[in-house]
C-alpha positions in Angstrom: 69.5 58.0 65.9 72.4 55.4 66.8 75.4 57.7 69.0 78.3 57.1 67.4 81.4 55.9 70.3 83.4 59.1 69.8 80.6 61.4 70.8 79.9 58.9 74.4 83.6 59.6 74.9 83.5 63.1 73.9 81.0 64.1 76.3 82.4 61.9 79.3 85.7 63.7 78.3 84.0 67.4 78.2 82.9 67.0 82.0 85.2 68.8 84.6 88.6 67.0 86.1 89.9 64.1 84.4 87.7 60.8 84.3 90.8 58.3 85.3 92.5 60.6 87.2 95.9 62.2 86.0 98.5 59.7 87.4 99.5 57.0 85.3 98.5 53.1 85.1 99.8 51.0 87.9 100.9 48.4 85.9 102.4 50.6 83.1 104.5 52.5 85.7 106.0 48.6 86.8 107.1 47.9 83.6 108.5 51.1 82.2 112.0 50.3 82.9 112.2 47.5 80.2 110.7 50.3 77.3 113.8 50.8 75.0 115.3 53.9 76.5 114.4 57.5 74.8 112.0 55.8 72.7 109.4 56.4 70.5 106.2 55.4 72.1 102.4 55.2 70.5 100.0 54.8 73.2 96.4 53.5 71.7 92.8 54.5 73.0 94.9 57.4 75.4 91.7 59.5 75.9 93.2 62.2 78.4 96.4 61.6 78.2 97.7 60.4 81.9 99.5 57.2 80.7 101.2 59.5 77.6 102.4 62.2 79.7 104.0 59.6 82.4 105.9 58.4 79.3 107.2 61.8 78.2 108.2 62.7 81.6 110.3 59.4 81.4 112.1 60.9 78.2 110.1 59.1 75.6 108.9 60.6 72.7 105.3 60.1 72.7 102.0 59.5 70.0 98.5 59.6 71.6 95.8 58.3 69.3 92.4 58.1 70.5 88.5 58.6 68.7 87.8 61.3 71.1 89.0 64.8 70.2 87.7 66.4 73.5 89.9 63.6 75.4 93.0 64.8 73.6 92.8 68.0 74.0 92.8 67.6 78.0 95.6 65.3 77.1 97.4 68.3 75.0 96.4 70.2 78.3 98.0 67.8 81.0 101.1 67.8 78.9 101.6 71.7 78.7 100.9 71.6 82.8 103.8 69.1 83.2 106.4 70.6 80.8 106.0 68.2 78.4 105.3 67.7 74.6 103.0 65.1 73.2 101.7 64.5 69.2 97.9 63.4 69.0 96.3 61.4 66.8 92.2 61.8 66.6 91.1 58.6 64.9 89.6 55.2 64.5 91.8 52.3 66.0 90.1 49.7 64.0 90.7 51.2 60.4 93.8 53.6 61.7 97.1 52.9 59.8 99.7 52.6 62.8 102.6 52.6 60.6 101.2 55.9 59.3 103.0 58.2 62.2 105.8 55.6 63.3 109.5 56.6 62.8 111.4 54.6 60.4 111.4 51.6 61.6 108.5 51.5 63.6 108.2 52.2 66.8 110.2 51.1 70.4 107.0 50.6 72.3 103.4 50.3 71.7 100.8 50.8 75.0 97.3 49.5 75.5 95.9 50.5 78.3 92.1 49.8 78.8 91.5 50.4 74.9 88.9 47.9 75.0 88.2 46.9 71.3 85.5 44.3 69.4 86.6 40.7 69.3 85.8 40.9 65.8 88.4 43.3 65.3 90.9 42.3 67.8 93.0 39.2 65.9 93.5 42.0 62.8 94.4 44.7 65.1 96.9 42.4 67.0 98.3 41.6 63.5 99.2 45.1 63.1 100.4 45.9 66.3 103.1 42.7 65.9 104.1 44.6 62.4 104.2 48.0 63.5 106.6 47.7 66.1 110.6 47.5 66.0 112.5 44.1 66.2 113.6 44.7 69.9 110.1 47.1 70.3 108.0 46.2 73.5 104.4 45.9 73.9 102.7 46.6 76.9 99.1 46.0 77.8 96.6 45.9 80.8 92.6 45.1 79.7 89.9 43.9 81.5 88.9 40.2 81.0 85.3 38.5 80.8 85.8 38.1 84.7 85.3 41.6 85.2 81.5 41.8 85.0 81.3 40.2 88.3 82.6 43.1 89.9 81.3 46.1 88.1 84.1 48.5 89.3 85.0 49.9 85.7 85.0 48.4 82.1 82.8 47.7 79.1 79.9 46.2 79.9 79.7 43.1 77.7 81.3 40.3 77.3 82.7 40.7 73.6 84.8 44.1 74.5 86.9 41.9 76.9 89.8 39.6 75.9 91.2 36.6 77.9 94.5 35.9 78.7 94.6 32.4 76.0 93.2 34.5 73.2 96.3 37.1 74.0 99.0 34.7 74.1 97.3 33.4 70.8 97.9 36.5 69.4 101.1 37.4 70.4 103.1 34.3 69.9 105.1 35.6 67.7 106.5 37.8 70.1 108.4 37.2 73.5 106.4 37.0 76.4 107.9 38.7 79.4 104.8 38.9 81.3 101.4 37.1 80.3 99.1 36.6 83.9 95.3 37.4 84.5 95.3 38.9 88.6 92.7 40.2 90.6 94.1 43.8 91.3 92.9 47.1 93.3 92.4 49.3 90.4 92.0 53.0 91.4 91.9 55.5 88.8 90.0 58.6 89.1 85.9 58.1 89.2 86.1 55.7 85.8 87.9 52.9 87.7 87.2 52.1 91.3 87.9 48.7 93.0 88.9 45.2 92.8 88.8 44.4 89.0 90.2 41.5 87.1 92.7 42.0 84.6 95.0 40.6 82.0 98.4 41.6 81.6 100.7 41.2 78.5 104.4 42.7 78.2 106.1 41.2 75.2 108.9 41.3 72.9 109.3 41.9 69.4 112.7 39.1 68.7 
């Protein structure tokens, strides 16, 4: 019987502590700053929450979406701990309307942040990221590229899970590219991430 990717995730999730630790992304916490203040923000693929609850302690208003209902419930969890409030959305990114929960409007930010998807999938996805968000609204991203198996320190394991920097600025040409590099970086992030990684980071736009 084939295990569906919620149910890997929900049982990694179930386990005791949080898998990427509680504090937020590196890279995320750099670029915060340039979010429309107060805004609302939809963070894809959140799991448990650490990146979401960073945002609502910055005085965003804040959507979690993520497959895994076990991941955002610790999410819900970490929230209530820090004194803050968080809506959750359990579903599928690939087929998941991202207008359906957006303010009129859309939304001020949108955050990827390791939400490693199918390249199949990616271009249309990317599509509707670009639509969902406000004119003015900021995307922010940090993924591992195709360099990454090499190190082995966190990540999907194959190849088509992981974009590269050209086929991001591809996609997101439409939008204004603040920041569009591909470092080597120390990643530490609770057991799930652990060690020099190689990364692509996008913050962009919406004109």
């Amino acid at each position: 019987m084939n295990t569906r990717p919620e149910d890997t995730w929900n049982r990694r999730y179930a386990a005791a502590g949080f898998y990427y630790g509680t504090a937020p992304n590196d890279f995320l916490r750099e670029v915060e700053p340039v979010l429309p203040r107060q805004g609302q923000v939809l963070c894809l693929g959140e799991g448990e929450g650490r990146n979401a609850v960073f945002l609502a302690q910055c005085g965003h208003t804040v959507s979690a979406m993520d497959q895994s209902a076990v991941g955002l419930e610790k999410a819900q969890l970490l929230a209530r701990e820090q004194g803050v409030r968080l809506a959750t959305h359990v579903a599928d990114l690939e087929t998941w309307d991202l207008g359906s929960a957006a303010p009129v409007g859309g939304w001020d930010a949108i955050v990827s942040i390791w939400c490693h998807m199918p390249v199949a999938v990616r271009p249309a996805l990317h599509q509707r990221i670009v639509a969902a968000l406000k004119p003015g609204g900021v995307f922010v991203l940090e993924a591992y590229r195709p360099e990454q198996l090499r190190y082995g320190t966190g990540g999907p394991p194959t190849v088509d899970l992981l974009p590269t920097l050209a086929e991001l600025q591809h996609d997101f040409a439409g939008l204004e590219l603040l920041i569009a590099s591909a470092p080597e970086r120390d990643v530490r992030e609770g057991k799930g991430h652990d060690g020099m990684s190689a990364v692509v980071q996008v913050l962009a736009r919406k004109r």
